[in-house]
N, C-alpha and C positions, 0 to 999 in steps of 0.2 A: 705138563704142557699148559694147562689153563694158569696153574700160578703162576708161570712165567710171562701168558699173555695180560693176567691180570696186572702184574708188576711191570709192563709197558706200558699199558692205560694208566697205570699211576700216575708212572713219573711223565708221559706225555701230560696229565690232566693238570701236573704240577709247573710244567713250563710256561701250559698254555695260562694258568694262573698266574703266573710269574711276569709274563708277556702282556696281558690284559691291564696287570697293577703298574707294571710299567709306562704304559699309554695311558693310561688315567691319572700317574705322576705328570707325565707332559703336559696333558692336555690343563692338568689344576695350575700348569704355569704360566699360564696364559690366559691374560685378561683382557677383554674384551669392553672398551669407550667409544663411544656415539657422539660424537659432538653434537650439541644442541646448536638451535639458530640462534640464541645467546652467547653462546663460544663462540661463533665466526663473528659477532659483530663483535663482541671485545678483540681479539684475533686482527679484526681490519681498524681501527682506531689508532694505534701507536703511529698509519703511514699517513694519516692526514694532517692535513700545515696547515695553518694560518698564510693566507697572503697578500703583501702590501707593494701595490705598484706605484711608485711616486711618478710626476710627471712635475717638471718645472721648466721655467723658462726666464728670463728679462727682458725689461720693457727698456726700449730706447724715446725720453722722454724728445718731440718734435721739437719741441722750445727750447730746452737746454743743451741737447744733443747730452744727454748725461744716460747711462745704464744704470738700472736701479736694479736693489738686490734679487733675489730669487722670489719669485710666488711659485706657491706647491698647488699640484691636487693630487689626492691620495684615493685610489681603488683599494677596495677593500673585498676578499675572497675567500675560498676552502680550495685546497688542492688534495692531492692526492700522489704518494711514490707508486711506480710503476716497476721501477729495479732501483734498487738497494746497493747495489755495485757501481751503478754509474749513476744515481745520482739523479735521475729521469723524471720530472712531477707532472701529471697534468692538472691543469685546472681548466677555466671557460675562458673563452675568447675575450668577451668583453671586461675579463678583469685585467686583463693589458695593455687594452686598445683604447684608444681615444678621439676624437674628432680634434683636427688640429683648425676647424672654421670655431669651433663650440671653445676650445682651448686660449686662444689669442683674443676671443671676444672678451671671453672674463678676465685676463690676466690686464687686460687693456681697463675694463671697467674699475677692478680691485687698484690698479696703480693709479686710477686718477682720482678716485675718490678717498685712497691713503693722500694724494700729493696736495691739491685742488680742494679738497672737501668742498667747504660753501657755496664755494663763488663757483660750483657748478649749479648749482640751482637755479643759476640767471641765464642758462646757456638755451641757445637756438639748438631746433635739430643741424641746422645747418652745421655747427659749431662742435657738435655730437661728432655728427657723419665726418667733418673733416679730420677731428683726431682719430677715429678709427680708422681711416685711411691713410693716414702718415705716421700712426704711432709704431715702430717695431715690437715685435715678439720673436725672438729666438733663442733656441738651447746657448751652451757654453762655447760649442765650436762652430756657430751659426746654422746648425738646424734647426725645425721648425720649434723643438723642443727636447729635452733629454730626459731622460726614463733610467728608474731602479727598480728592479723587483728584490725584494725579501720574501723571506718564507722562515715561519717558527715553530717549531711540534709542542706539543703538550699544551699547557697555558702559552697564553699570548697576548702582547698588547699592541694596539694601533700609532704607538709614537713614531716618531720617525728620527731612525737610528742615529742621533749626530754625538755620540759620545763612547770609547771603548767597551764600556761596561756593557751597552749595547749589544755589543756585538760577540757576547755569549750566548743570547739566543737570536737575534738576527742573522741568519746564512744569507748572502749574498746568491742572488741567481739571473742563469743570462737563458734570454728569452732563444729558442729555436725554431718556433714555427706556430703558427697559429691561423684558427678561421674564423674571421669576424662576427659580431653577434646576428648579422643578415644572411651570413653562411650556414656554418656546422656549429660556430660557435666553442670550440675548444681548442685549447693552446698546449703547447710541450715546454718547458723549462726544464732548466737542470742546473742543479748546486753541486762542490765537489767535496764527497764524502769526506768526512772528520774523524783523528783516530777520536776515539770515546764519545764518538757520538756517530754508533751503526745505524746504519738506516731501517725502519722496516715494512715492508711491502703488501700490496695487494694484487691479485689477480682479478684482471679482469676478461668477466662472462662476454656470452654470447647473445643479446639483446633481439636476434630475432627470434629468441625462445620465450621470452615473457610472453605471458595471454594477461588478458583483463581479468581483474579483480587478486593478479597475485599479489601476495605480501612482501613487502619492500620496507629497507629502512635506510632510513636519511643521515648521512653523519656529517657534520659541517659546524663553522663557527657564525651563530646568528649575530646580526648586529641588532641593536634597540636602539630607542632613543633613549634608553635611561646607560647606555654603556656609552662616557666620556674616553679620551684621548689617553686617561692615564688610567684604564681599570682593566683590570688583566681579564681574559676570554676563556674563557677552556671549548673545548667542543663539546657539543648536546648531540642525544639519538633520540630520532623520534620516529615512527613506526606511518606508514601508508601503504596505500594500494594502487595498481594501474586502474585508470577509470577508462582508458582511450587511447588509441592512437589516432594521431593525426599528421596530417603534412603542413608544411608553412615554408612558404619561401622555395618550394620544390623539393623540401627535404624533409623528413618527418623527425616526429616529437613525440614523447610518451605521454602521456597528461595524468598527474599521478595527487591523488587527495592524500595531503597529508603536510600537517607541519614543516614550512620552513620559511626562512624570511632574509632580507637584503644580509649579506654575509655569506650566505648558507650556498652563492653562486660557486661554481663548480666543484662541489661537493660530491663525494660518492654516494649512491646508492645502491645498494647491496640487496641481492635475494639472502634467500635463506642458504645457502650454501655458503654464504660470505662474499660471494664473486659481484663485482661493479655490473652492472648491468644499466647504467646511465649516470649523467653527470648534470647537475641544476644547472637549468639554464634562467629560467623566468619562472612569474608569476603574475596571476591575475589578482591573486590577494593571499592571504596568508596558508590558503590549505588549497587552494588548487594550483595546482604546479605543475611545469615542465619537463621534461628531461631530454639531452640529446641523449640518443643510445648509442649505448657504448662499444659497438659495430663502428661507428665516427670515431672512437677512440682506437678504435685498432687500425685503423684505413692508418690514424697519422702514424702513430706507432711503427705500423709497416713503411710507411712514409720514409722512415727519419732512421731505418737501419735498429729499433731500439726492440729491443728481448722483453717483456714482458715474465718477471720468476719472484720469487719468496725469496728471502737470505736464512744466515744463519741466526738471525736477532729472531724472524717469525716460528725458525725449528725450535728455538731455546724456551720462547714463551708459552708455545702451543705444549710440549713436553710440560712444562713445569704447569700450566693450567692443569693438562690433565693429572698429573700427581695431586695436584691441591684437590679437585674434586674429586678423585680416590681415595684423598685421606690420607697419604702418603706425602706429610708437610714435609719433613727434613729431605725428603729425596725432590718436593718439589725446591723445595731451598736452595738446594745445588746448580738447577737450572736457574735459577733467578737470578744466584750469585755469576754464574755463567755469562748470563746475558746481561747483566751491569755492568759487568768487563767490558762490551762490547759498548753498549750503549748507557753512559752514567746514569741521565737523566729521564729514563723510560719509568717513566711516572706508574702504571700500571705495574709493571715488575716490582717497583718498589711497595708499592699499595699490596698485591698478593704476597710477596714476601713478610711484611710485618703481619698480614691476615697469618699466616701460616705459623710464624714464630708465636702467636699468641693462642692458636690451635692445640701445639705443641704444651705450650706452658697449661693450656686445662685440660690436658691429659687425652686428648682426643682424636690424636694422632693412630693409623692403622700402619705397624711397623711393613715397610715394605722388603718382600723377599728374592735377596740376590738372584738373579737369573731368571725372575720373572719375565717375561713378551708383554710388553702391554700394546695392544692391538691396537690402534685409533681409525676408529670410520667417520666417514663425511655423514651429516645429520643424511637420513633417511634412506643411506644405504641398507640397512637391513632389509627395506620394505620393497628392494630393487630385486 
């Protein structure tokens, strides 16, 4: 009787041994990544544009009754995709908007001083005041004026698209809705998605959760004055904090220390989770800055019927990131190659992909194994 009950203790001790190495097989197959606050800002980067608002008009000379050619003025911006499928960007208000009193004065100025030159320097104000009251300014179809928006990812340049070649990185986009810079200050555009050129997306937070002193980063295209008409832009990150909230205008504003300058208007800034949590609006000088929060950005959003989601360019890149920091190059490869199907010129993909292939060539690759889970958490879940 005992050997029999000791030969069920066995073969129980043996199952339950059996059962234990089992769950410890499973659980060795699955790995566990944290994305850092460096992942989501590369992560959010690929849906930021370049954006160029033209605004032109013609002058109807009084004297000759003659239309003279076009005068331009060009707004210069940072936008940001909202969805990926339709094609959704916002940026700031006043990278669209214009004053049509401030518009027909200079276009009036610029064409008399091209036509006229010298022989204005002998002129009465009288003589001033009257051409500006009889000289025309209007668009092509006799508006006050006519307006283009563009928008560019990756590098970018400030020319203004008038030739085919152009318009490989030039998207064409038409304005939806917008609140002027005495408002809310942000606008809705939208371009229509390109095969080989997928869009990809950012989520944007919930801005009545920032407190003062969080960590914030800026991602946008600065202009200088040392960046001419013909030099290509990339976007820059640069890292700040909330110093303030304030109201202005009846509506509040973040006030945020940290790097950014003419260009860098309606750019994202992103907590550390990667999520927009406001959009540049101004500055008092180069490191104290505004933001609308990005609560205004959802008001419009909701506005305008439009979804706010990631696509499948953000699943392809985030997967392949984390294979590359795993070490797991040829499997990140796969997604890289995945998401240049999708999207040719996604700069970043191509940048990790050749990191990866030359990984691979010095031997430092960690083979990855079929059927592994690889888990990914948002930075600072663990600590939740």
């Amino acid at each position: 009787m005992n050997k029999r009950f000791i030969r069920i203790l066995s073969v129980l001790f043996v199952l339950i041994l059996c059962i234990s190495f089992s769950f410890l097989g499973c659980a060795a197959k699955e790995t566990v990544y944290e994305l850092t606050p460096q992942d989501k800002v590369l992560l959010t980067q690929p849906s930021v544009c370049f954006v160029n608002a033209y605004f032109w008009g013609y002058v109807l000379d009084p004297w000759d009754n003659i239309w003279s050619d076009a005068y331009y003025w060009a707004f210069v911006g940072t936008g940001f995709c909202v969805n990926p499928e339709t094609g959704h960007i916002v940026t700031a208000g006043h990278v669209v908007e214009i004053s049509e009193v401030d518009f027909r004065y200079d276009l009036i100025y610029m064409y008399l001083m091209d036509t006229y030159g010298d022989q204005l320097d002998d002129w009465t104000d009288d003589e001033w005041n009257w051409a500006y009251e009889n000289t025309k300014v209007e668009g092509y179809d006799g508006g006050p004026y006519d307006m283009d928006i563009y928008v560019q990812f990756n590098t970018a340049s400030a020319g203004v698209p008038d030739n085919p070649q152009d318009m490989e990185t030039f998207i064409r986009a038409e304005l939806l809705d917008y609140s002027g810079f005495d408002q809310r200050d942000t606008a809705l555009i939208r371009i229509q998605p390109q095969t080989g050129k997928a869009l990809s997306s950012v989520i944007v937070g919930d801005s009545s959760k920032v407190e003062t002193q969080d960590s914030l980063t800026i991602i946008g295209y600065p202009w200088t004055s040392d960046i001419g008409q013909e030099n290509m832009l990339n976007p820059t990150i640069t890292n700040g904090s909330v110093s303030g909230r304030l109201m202005l205008g009846g509506t509040e504003v973040l006030q945020v220390q940290g790097d950014a300058r003419p260009g860098n208007s309606g750019g994202p800034v992103v907590n550390n989770k990667g999520e927009v949590v406001g959009i540049l609006t101004m500055g008092t000088d180069d490191t104290n800055n505004y933001l609308r929060p990005s609560n205004d950005v959802k008001e419009m959003l909701s506005r305008n019927g439009v979804t706010n989601k990631l696509g499948i360019v953000d699943e392809e890149f985030k997967n392949g990131l984390v294979m590359y920091r795993l070490k797991h190059y040829s499997k990140a490869i796969e997604h890289f190659n995945a998401l240049l199907n999708l999207s040719q010129r996604h700069l970043l993909a191509q940048e990790y992909r050749s990191k990866a292939q030359e990984a691979i060539n010095k031997g430092e690759e960690i083979p990855y194994k079929e059927g592994t889970e690889i888990k990914i958490m948002e930075p600072g879940a663990s600590q939740e």
